[in-house]
N, C-alpha and C positions, 0 to 999 in steps of 0.2 A: 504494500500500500504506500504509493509515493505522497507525503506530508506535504503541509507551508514549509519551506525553508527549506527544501530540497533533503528531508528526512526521510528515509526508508523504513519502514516496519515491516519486518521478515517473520513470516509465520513458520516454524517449523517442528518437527518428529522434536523436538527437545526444544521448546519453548517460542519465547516471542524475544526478535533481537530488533533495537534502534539501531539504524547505521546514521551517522551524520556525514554526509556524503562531501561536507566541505572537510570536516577535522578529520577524516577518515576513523572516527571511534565509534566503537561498537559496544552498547549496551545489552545486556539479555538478562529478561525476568522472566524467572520459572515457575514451576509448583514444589511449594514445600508441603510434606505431609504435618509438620510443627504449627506452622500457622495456619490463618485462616483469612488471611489478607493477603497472599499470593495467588499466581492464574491458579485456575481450577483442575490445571492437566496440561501437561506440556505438550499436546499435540495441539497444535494453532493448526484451524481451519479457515478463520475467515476475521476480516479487520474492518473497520470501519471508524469514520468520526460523526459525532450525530452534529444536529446544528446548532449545539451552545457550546460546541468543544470538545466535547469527553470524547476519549481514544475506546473503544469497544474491542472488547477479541474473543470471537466465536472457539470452541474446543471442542474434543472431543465428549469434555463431561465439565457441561457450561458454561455461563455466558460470561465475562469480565468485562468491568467498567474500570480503568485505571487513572488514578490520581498521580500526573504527572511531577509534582511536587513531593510528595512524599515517595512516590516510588509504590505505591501498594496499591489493590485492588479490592473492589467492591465484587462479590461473586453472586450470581442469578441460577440456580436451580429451580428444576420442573417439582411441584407440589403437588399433587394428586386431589389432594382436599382445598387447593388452590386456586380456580379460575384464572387468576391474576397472574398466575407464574407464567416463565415460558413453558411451550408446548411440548420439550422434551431436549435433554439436556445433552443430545449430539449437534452442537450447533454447525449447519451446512452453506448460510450464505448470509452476510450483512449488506445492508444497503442504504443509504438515506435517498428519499425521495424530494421531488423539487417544491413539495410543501412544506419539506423539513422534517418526515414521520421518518423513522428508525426500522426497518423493517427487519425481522428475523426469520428465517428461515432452516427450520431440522429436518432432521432423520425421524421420519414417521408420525410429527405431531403437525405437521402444516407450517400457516406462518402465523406471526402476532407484529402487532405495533408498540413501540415503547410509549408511554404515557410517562410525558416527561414531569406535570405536578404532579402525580402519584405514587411515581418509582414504581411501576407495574406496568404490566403488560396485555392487550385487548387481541385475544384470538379473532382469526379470520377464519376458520374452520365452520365446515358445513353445519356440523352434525351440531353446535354449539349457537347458531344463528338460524333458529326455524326453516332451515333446509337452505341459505344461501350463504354462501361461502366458496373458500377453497376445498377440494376433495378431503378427506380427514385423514387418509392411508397416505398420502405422497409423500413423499421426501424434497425438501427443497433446495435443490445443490444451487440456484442461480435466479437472483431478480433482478428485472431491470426496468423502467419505466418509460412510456411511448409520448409522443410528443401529446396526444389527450389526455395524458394522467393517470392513463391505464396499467395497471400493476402486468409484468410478462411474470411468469415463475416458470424454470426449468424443472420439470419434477421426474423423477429418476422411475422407472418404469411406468408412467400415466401418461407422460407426455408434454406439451405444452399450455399450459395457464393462462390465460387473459382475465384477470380479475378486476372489476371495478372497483376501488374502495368508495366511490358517490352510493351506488345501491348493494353492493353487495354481487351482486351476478357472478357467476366464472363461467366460463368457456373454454374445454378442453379440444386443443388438437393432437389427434393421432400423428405421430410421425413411423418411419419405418425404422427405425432406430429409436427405443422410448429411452434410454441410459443416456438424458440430456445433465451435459456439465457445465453450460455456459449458454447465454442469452443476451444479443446484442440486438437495441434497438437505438442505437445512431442516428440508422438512415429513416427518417420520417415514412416511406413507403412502403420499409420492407422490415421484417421482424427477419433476426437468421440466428437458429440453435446450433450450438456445438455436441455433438455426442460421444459417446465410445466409440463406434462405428465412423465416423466422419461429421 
């Protein structure tokens, strides 16, 4: 994730590293099992900054908010008895939208909005909004938004997403390859998925 200030944040199998790409110094904050104010998992899936600043980093076992001052992190797991939590604590794609909304995106829980005065989290999930929504089974490896506003989600064997956050709607497209990893909507006319297969 390339920063303000020509900062790098590298996601990787053993952590989250800052490179400062002018000083060439490299920072890396890990998971300790001691505390509880380190990432939540050294496996960094996905990074984001939402729109008041906070640096996000999606894991494999979830979600961190880091306070780049101190150095430590705020941690978001999935609650069961929770509505509010995120939807499950493999986090697979972050994104801020051109409204400023936070979106998240897991492994098998759908996606959610961060709800920035309440430090919680609003599922987009069917099964949770009187039949509209996202599918409730997909997995969300990739979002991206269309020049109308429209939420795209890459979803790993369903296929492609077209989700309105104005009503709620979704629209899935079959591809012939449904193991989509990436969703690019740049070009105003044309939505185009990356998948396993090509």
């Amino acid at each position: 994730y390339l920063d303000k200030g020509d900062v790098l944040w590298v996601g990787t199998y053993s952590g989250l590293n800052r490179f400062d790409t002018a000083s060439q110094r490299i920072v890396r904050y890990g998971y300790s099992a001691d505390r509880d104010d380190t990432l939540s998992n050294d496996l960094v899936i996905a990074i984001a900054r939402d729109a008041r600043g906070s640096l996000w980093v999606g894991t494999l076992n979830g979600l961190c908010k880091l306070d780049e001052e101190k150095g430590t992190f705020k941690r978001y797991f999935h609650d069961p008895k929770d509505p509010h939590s995120i939807p499950n604590n493999t986090i697979r794609a972050l994104f801020r939208d051109s409204k400023g909304r936070l979106w998240v995106g897991t492994t098998a829980g759908g996606v959610a909005t961060y709800d920035y005065e309440s430090d919680r989290f609003d599922s987009h999930l069917a099964a949770g909004n009187a039949g509209k929504g996202v599918p409730a089974s997909l997995s969300a490896q990739a979002i991206a938004e269309d020049a109308a506003g429209d939420i795209w989600i890459g979803a790993w064997g369903a296929g492609l997403v077209r989700y309105s956050p104005v009503d709620g709607e979704a629209k899935v497209f079959a591809l012939p390859d449904q193991r989509i990893y990436a969703v690019n909507t740049q070009d105003p006319a044309v939505v185009r998925a990356g998948t396993w297969g090509g």
